[in-house]
C-alpha positions as CSV (number, residue, x, y, z in Angstrom):
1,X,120.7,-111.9,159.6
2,X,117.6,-111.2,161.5
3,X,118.2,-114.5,164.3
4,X,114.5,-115.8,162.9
5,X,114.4,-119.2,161.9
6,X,112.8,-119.3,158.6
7,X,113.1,-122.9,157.7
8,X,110.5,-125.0,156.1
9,X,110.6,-126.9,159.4
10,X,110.0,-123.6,161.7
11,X,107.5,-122.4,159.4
12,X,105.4,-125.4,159.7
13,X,106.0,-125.5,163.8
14,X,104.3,-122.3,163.6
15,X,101.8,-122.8,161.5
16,X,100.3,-125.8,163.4
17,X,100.8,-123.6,166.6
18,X,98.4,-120.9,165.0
19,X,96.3,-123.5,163.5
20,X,95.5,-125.2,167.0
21,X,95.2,-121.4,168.5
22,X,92.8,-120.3,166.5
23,X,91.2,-123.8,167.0
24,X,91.5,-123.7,170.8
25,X,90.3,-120.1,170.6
26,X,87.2,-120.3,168.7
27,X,86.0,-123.3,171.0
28,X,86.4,-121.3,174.1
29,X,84.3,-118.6,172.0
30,X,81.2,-120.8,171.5
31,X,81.7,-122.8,174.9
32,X,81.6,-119.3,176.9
33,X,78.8,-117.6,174.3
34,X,76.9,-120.6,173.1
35,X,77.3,-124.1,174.6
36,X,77.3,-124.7,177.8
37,X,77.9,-120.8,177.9
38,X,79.3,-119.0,180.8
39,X,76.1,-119.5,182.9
40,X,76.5,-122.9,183.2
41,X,79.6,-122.6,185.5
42,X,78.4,-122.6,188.9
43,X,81.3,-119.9,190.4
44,X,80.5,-117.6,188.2
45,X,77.9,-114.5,188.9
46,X,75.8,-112.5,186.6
47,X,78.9,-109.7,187.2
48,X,80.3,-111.6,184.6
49,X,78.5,-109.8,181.8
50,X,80.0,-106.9,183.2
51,X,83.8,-108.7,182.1
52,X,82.3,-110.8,178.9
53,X,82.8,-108.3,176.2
54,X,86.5,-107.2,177.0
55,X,87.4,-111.4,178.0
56,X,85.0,-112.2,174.1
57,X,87.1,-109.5,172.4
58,X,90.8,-110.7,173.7
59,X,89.8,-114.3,172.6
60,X,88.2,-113.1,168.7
61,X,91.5,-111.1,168.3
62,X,93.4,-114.0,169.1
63,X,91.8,-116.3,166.3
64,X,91.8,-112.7,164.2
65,X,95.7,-112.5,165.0
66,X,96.5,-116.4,164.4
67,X,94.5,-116.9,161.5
68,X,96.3,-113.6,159.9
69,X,99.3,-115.5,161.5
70,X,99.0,-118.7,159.4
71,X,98.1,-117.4,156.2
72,X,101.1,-114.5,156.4
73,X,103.9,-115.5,158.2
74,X,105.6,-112.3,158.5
75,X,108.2,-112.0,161.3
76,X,106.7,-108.4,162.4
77,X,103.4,-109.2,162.1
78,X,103.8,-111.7,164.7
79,X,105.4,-109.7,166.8
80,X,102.9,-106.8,166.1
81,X,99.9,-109.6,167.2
82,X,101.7,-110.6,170.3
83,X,101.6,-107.2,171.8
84,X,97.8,-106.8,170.8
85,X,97.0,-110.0,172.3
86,X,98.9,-109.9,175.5
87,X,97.6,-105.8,175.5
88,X,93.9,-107.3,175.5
89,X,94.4,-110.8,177.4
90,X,96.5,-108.4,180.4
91,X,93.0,-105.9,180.0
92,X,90.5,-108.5,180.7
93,X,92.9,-110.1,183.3
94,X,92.7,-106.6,185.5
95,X,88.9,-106.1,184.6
96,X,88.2,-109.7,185.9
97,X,90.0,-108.6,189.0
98,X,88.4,-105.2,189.8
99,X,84.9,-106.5,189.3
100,X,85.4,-110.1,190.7
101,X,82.7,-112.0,188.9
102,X,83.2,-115.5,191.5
103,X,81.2,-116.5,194.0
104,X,82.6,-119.8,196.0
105,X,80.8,-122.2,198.6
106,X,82.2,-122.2,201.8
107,X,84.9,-124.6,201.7
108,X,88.3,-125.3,203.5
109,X,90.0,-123.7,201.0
110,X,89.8,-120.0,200.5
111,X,89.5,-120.5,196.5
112,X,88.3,-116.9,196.0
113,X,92.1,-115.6,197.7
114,X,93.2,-118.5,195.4
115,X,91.7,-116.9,192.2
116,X,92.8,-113.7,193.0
117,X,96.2,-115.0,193.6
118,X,96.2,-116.7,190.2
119,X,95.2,-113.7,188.5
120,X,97.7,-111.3,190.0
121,X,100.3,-113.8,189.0
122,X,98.6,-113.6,185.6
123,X,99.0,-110.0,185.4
124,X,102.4,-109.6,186.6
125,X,103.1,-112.2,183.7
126,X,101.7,-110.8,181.2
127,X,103.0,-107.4,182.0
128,X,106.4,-108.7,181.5
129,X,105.9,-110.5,178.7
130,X,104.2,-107.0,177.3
131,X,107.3,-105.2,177.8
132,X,109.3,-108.0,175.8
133,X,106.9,-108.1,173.5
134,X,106.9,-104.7,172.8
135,X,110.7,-104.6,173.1
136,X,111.1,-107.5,170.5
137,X,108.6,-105.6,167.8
138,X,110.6,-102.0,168.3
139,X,113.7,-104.1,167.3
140,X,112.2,-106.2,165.3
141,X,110.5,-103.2,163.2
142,X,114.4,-101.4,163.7
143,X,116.1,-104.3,161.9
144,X,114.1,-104.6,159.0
145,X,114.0,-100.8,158.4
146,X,118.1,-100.7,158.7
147,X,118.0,-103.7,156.1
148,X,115.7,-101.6,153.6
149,X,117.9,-98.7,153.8
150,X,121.1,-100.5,152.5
């Protein structure tokens, strides 16, 4: 007993969750590359190019993981495509502080402290959910090994 729910029910929970991922995903691809495209947005400055590739990258490998995701549901390969993903989505948090592609009118709210905030909280997130990610594939990858070897 692995503790992974592999009802019909469960299976088609997460298939409509990676369905809608990779939906969600490939939209934010076109609206950031395409249409409107990430010039349109007036906070952000032409430093963005200098993020775009990593943040393009961590959004193709999530539709890449999810699609995989939904056609294979395969306990460790989830959990092997969780740690890439939150890998790549904590890299292009950390690039997006360091170069700081925002640019805010003067306002009564100090929205560039605000995004910074935001992101640090993202980081710190995703950092932890890393470690359980990783965590939860090691045992994951453990159990299914011991089970092979009776």
């Amino acid at each position: 007993m692995t503790g992974i729910d592999t009802t019909p029910s469960s299976r088609r929970s997460r298939a409509v969750g990676h369905a809608f991922a990779v939906a969600g995903d490939a939209a934010l691809l076109v609206a950031v590359n395409v249409w409107p495209g990430w010039a349109a947005l007036p906070f952000l400055t032409q430093d963005f190019v200098r993020v775009l590739t990593l943040v393009n990258l961590a959004v193709a490998v999530g539709v890449a993981v999810n699609f995989v995701c939904l056609v294979v549901d395969r306990p460790l390969l989830r959990a092997a495509g969780e740690v890439v993903t939150t890998a790549l989505g904590l890299a292009a948090m950390v690039r997006l502080v360091r170069v700081f592609p925002f640019a805010f009118p003067a306002s009564g709210v100090d929205w560039a402290l605000v995004v910074r905030a935001v992101l640090v909280l993202g980081i710190v997130g995703s950092t932890l959910a890393l470690l359980v990610a990783v965590a939860s594939a090691i045992r994951l990858a453990i159990r299914l090994m011991a089970g092979r070897a009776r």
